[in-house]
Structure formats: C-alpha cells, structure tokens
C-alpha positions as CSV (number, residue, x, y, z in Angstrom):
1,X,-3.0,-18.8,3.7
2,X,-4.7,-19.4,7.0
3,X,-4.4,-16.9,9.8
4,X,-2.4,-19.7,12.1
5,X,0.1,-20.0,9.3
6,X,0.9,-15.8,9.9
7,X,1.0,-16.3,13.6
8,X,3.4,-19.6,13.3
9,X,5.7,-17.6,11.4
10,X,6.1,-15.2,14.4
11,X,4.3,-12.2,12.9
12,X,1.9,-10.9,14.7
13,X,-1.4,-10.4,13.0
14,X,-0.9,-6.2,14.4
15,X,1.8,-5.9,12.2
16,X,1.2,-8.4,8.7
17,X,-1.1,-6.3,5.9
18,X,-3.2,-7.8,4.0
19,X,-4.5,-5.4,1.9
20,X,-3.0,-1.7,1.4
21,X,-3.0,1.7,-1.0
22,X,-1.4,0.7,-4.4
23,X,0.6,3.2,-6.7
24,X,3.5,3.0,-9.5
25,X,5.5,4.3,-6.5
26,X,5.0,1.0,-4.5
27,X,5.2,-1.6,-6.7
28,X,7.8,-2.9,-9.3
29,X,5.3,-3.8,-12.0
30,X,3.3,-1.3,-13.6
31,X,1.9,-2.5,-16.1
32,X,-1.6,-2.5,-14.4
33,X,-4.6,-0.4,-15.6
34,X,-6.4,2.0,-13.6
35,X,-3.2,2.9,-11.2
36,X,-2.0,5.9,-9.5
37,X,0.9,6.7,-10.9
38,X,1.4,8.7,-7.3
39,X,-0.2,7.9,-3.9
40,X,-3.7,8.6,-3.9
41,X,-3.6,10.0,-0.4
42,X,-0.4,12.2,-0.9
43,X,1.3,11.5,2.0
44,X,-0.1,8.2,3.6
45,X,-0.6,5.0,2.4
46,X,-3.5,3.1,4.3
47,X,-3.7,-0.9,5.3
48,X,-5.9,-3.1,6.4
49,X,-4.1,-5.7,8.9
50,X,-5.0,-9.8,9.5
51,X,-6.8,-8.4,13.1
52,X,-9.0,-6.1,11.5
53,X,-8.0,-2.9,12.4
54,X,-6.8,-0.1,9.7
55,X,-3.9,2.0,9.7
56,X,-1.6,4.2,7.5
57,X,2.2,4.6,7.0
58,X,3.9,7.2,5.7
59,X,5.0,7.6,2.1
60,X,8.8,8.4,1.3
61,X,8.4,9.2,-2.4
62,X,5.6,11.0,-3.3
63,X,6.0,12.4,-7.0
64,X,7.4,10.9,-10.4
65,X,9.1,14.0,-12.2
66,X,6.0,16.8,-12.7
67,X,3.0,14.3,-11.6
68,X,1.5,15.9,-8.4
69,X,0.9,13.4,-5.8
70,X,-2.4,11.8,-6.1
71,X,-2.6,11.8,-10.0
72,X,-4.3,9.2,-12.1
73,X,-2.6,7.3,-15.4
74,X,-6.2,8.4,-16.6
C-alpha cells in the first residue's frame, strides 16, 4: 500500500496505524506464538502512525479471568 492510497481514501496519515501493541485481547486469532495473552503495557496500547510520530490509546479490557495484565503465554 502506498502512502497516497491512505490519503486518497480520506484518512489522514495522523490518524491511520501502521504498526501497534498486539495481545489475545486485540485480536480475534490467537493462535500465534509468543503473544501476550494481556496488554503488555497494562493500560495503553502504543502505535506507530503513517507520519511517523508514536502514540498510545487506551485499553478497555485489560485481564482474561486471573491473568494480570501484562502476562506472557510463556
């Protein structure tokens, strides 16, 4: 995907992530290895955005039954 294909679509590059935090709590399919089964950072999950800059957003769920947030499936 090119960044002019992000922009045509009316996103701006500010607010489209390209890369962010990844946990059982975020994703559908986790069948992965070497995931948190809760987010690593407790309470934030952090993003890196198409213009470069970094930021965080807040987590809504942040524990599976007795797993402490931040836990490992190791």
């Amino acid at each position: 995907m090119k960044l002019n294909q992000i922009s045509g679509a009316g996103v701006p590059l500010s607010d489209f992530w390209e890369i962010g935090d990844y946990d059982c709590l975020a994703v559908n399919d986790t069948s992965k290895f070497d995931l948190a089964i809760t987010p690593v950072h407790k309470t934030v999950r952090n993003f890196a955005y198409f213009d470069g800059h970094a930021g965080n957003r807040k987590v809504t769920t942040t524990a599976i039954g007795s797993l402490l947030p931040g836990q490992y499936d190791q």
